[in-house]
N, C-alpha and C positions, 0 to 999 in steps of 0.2 A: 703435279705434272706427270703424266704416265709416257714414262721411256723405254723405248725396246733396244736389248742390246745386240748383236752381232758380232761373233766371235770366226775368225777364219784362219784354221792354221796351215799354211799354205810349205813348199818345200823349204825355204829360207827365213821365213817370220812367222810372229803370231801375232793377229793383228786384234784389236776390239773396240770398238766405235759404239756410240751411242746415238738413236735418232728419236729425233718426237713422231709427231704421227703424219704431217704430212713431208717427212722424207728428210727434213734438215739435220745435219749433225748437228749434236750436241758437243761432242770430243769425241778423241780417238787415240790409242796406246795404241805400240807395236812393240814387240822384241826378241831378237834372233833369238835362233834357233838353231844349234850344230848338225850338221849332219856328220855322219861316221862315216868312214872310206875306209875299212878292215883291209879290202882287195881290191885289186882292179874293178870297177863294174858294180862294186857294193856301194848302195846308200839307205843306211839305218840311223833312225833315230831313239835314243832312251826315252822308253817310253815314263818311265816315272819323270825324268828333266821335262819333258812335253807334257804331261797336265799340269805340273808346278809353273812351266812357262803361261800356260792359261791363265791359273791360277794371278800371275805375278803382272799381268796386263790388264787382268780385269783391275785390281788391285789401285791401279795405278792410274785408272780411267777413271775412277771412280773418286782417287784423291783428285784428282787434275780438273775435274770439273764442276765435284763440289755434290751432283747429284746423289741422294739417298738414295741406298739398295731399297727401301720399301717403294719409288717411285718407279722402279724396272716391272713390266706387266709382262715382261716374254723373254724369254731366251732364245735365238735362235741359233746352232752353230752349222760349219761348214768347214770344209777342207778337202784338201787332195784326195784323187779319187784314187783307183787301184792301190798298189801294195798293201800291207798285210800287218795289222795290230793282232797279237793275241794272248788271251788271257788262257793262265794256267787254272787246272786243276785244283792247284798250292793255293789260291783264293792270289795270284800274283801275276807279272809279267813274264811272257814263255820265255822271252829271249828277246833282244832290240824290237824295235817296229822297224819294219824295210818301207821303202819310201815308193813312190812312183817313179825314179830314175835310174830306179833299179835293174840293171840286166843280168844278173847272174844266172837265172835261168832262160838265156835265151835260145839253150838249144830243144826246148821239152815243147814249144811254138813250132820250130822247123818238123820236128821228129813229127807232131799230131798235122803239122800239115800234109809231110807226105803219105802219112799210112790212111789218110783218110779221117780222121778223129776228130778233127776241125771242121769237115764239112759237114759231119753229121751232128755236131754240137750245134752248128751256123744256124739248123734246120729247127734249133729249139728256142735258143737263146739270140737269133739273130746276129750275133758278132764274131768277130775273128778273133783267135785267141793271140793277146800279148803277153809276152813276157816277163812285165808287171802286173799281170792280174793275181789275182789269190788262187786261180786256179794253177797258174805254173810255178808259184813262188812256195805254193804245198804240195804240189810234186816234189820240188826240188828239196822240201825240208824233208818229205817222207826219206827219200833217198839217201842224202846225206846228214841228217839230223835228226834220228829217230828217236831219241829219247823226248827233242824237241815234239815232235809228232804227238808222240804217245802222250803228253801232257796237256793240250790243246784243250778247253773248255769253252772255251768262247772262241768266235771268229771274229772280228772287227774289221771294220775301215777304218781310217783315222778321225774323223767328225764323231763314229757311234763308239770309238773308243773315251772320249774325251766325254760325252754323254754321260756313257753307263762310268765314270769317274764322278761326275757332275751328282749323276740320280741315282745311281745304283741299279739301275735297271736297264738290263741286257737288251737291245732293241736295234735290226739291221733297219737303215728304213732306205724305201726302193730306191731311190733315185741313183746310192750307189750301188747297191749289191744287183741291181735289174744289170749295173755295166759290169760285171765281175764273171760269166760265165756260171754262175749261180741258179738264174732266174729265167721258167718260161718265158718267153714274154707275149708271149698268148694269152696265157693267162693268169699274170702277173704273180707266181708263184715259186719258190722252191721247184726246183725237180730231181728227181734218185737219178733219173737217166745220167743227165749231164756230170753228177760226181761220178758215175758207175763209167763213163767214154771215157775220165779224166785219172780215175786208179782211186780214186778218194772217197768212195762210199762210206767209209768209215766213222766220217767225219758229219752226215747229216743230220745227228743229234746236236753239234758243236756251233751252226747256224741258230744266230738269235732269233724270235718272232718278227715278221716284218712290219714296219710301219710307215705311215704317210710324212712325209714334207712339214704338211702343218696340223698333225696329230700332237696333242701334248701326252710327250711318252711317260715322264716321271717330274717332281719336282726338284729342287737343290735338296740335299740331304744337311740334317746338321753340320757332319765331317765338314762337306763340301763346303757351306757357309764359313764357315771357319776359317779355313785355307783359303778362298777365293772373296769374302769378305760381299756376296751376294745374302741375301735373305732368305733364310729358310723358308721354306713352299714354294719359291718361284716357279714359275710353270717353265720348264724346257721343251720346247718343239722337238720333233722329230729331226728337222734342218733338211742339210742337203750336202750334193757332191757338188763342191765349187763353183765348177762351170754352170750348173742350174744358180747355183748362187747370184751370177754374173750376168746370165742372159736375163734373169729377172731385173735385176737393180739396172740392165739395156734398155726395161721394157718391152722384150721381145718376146711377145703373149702370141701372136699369132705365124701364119707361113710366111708373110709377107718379107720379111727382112733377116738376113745373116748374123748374126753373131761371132763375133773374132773377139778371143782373149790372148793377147799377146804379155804375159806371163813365162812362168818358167816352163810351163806345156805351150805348144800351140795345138790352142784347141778353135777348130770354126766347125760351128754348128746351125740349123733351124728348128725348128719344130713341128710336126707334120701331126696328121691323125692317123697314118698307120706308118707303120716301121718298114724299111727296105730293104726288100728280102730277095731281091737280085744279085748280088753281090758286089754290086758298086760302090760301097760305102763299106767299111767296117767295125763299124759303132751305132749299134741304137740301143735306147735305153728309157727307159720309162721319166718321161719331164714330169719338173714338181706342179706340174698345172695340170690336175685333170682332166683325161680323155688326148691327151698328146704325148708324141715322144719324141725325145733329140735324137736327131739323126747329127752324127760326127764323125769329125775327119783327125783327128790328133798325133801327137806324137811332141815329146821333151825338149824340144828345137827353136823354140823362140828367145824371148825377152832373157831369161837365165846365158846366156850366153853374153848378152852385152854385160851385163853384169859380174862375168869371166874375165874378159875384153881390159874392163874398167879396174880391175883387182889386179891381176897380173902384168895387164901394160901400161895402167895409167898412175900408178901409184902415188906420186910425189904429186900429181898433178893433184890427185884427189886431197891429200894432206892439205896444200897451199891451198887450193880453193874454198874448203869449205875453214881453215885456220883462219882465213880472211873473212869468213862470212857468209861468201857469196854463194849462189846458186847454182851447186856443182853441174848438174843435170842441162841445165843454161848453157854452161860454158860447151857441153858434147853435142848440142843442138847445134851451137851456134859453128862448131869445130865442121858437122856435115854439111852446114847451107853456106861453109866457104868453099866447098866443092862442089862442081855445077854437076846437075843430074847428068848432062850429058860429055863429062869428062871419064873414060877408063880408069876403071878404079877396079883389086883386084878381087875375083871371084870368091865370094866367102862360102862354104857350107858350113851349117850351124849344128852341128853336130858334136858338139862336146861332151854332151851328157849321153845322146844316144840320136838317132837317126830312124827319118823316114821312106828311107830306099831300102837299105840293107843291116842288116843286127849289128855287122861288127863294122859300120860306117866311124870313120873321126870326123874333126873338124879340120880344116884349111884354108888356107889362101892363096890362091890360085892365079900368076900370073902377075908378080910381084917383079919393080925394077925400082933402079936408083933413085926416081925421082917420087916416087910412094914415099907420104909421109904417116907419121902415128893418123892422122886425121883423114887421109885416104882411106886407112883402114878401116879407121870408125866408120865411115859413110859405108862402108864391104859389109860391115856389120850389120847395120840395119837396111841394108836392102837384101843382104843372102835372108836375113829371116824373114824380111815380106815375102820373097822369093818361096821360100818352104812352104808359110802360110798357103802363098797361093797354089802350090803343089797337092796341096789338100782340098782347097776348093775348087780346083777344076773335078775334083774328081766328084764332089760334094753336085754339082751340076749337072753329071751324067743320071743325078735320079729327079731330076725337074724337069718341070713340061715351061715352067714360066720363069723366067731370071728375077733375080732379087732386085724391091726396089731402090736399097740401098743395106750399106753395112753400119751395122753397131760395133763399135772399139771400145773394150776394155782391155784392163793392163798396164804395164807401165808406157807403151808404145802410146796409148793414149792421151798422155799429157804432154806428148808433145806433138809440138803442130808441124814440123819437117817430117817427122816419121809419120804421123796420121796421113802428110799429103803424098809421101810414098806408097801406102797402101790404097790412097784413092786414083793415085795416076797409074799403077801398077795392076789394082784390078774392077777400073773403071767406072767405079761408082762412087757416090755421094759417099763419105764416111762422117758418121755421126757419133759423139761422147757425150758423156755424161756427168752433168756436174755434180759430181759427188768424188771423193777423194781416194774410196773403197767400196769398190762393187761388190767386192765377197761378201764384207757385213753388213753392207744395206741391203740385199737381194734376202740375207737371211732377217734382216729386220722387219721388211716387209712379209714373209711369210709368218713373223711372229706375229704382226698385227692382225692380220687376216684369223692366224687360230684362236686369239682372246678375241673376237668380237670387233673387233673397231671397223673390218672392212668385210663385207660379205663373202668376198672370196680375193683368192691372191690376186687375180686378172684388176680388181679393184683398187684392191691396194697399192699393184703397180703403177695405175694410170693414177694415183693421188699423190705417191711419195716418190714418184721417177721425173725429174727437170733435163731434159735435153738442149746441149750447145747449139749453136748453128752448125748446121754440117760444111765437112772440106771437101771441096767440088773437083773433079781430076779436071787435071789439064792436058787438052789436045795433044799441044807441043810435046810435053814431055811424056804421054804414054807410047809414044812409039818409041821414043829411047829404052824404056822399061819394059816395050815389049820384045826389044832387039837382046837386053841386055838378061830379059828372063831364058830365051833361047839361048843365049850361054851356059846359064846355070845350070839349064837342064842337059846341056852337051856334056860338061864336065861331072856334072853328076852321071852319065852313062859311060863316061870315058876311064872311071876310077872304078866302077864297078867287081873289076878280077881283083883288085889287090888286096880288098878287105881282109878276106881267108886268110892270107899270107901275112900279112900284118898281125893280126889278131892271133895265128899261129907263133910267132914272136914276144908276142905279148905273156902270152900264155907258159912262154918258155919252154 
């Protein structure tokens, strides 16, 4: 039996699934993953605990389902895109891994937007710079970490870090480093210019060779075999940054249709044959499908938050639920669809981890009384984040001539069918899922098949190992509630706008 496996380490888990060839899981491991909170606004991960977590999932996938490491024909991995893996000098880790929900450095984004720095980066690399990218989070280290600095041998993402542990072979591949402020994307390369706008010339030796999606970069190494309990020689892909992970295992190969990952990013993207260079959009980036690139709208504001929500106000709940068995996730469906869409419930902004209006945005609830219950809440919850979502795709629209025929969902938002029908009466279209349990590692499973031979190209392999739900259809009735009640969201999002600075001043002490 030849199985490919799918490794995805995303901000809270590490997940690892197994599929045959046309698409079906075999199993699937998961297992948290700490994040660090040093400071306000810091999120790093150890990077040695994060490949021992790979390590400890594969592991575990591999007891759980019985399949032999000589029947694995590919490796494919994936993970979080921006923040910042790097390897020292010392043959070691420089210092934590910083994660994607990282804003420590969000003021070196304001500063290059208003001197100019950013617009003329925009003109290379097509994107706007965040404050989790590797280019602001190695400012920020030059600055205040210089020893950190001066030790830098490798630059990583998180996927090509967990690689080059994998194979030993140092390798950026496009998918994320084209989104990192790094990369032409004309023509698809490095550029001096862009370290040279950003202070970081220093560093262009420190960038690994780049490589493709589904290029086989290196094999498992002994070590690695060892530790991770895979078969020496396995071929490892290239892989990818999440979100291509995801729009893949969507099946969304061509323009036609959206992709929404409602995860701990929200991320809604399509795919285009040029990149857009108006500045309507702030994300394009080279797709693991040749000849296209994701145009994206994103920002930390989605699904991670309910999962906030659920830890700090539902505690006891969560205990008793699953102590009995039952099906925690069921009982917070069922908590929203006993609140009618068209009952006031109060304004949430999702913003806990970080925000897509303003740097030093929080989260809230907005327009709370007596009669709000926990389960009020909940429903605030998962409609402020469709709400954001959709904050993103309006703007995702100013660079189309033709509306989408419908949206792809993944994430956790996607298993279930009240929050799915939220985002289809909210932004008016068919929304469609995918039955598979994890899009991260089958979007990377199917790239692996595609680079051993099994499918002539990824566009193939998708349409063989991607099974599609029936889609949820919006309803009439209830999109003009949703659309009276997005018109809130976006009031009170304009009406909080002064306080941030002052807040955050406070914060700051």
């Amino acid at each position: 039996m030849r199985a490919y496996l799918g490794l995805d380490n995303g901000g809270t888990v590490t997940k690892a699934a197994l599929y045959d060839s046309v698409g079906r899981e075999i199993g699937a491991a998961v297992t948290p993953t700490e994040t660090l909170t040093p400071k306000p606004g810091y999120a790093e991960r150890d990077m040695e605990e994060m490949w021992q977590a790979n390590c400890r999932v594969i592991r575990t996938l591999l007891e759980k389902t019985g399949v032999r490491a000589g029947d694995i024909a590919g490796v494919g991995i994936c993970g979080h895109g921006k923040g910042l893996y790097l390897w020292g000098k010392d043959g070691r880790p420089v210092r934590a891994g910083i994660g994607s929900t990282d804003n420590r450095a969000y003021q070196y984004p304001l500063r290059w937007r208003s001197d100019g720095t950013e617009e003329r980066a925009f003109a290379i690399s097509c994107q706007k710079v965040m404050s989790c990218q590797p280019v602001a989070l190695l400012a920020w280290l030059r600055d205040n970490e210089p020893e950190s600095f001066r030790n830098i041998r490798w630059i990583f993402e998180c996927k090509d870090y967990v690689r080059f542990r994998m194979t030993g072979v140092s390798r950026a591949e496009i998918t994320d480093y084209s989104g990192a402020n790094l990369v032409d994307l004309h023509t698809g390369e490095y550029d001096r210019r862009l370290l040279e706008l950003f202070g970081l010339e220093k560093l262009y030796g420190a960038l690994p060779p780049l490589c493709r999606s589904t290029e086989i970069c290196g094999t498992v190494t002994a070590e690695a075999a060892r530790q991770c309990g895979l078969m020496e020689g396995t071929p490892v892909i290239g892989g990818m940054f999440d979100i291509d992970a995801c729009t893949l295992a969507t099946g969304v190969t061509d323009e036609r249709r959206l992709c929404v990952i409602a995860g701990t990013w929200s991320i809604n993207e399509y795919v285009r044959r040029k990149p857009v260079t108006d500045g309507s959009v702030s994300m394009n980036s080279i797709f693991c499908l040749p000849g296209y690139y994701l145009v994206e709208e994103s920002s930390p504001t989605s699904a991670g938050n309910n999962e906030w929500f659920v830890k700090q106000l539902l505690p006891e709940v969560t205990a008793a639920e699953r102590a009995a068995g039952r099906d925690f996730y069921g009982i917070l469906n069922s908590w929203v669809e006993s609140i009618p869409p068209e009952e006031f419930v109060p304004v949430f902004l999702p913003f806990i981890m970080a925000s897509n209006v303003h740097p030093n945005a929080g989260a809230c609830f907005v327009g709370m009384n007596l009669r709000h219950s926990r389960r009020h809440l909940l429903r605030s919850v998962y409609e402020g984040i469709v709400f954001c979502h959709k904050t993103h795709i309006d703007r995702l629209l100013l660079s189309r001539e033709e509306p989408f025929e419908s949206v792809r969902l993944a994430g956790g938002a996607a298993r279930s069918r009240v929050w799915t029908g939220i985002f289809a009466d909210t932004l008016g279209l068919p929304v469609e899922t995918v039955n598979a349990n994890e899009t991260g590692t089958l979007g990377c499973a199917i790239a692996a098949a595609a680079a051993v031979g099994e499918y002539r190209d990824v566009a193939e392999a998708a349409s063989k190992m991607v099974r599609l739900a029936p889609p949820v259809m919006p309803n009439p009735e209830t999109a003009e509630t949703y659309k009276r009640k997005y018109a809130l969201y976006n009031r009170v999002v304009e009406s909080l706008d002064g306080v941030w600075d002052e807040m955050q001043s406070l914060i700051e002490g």
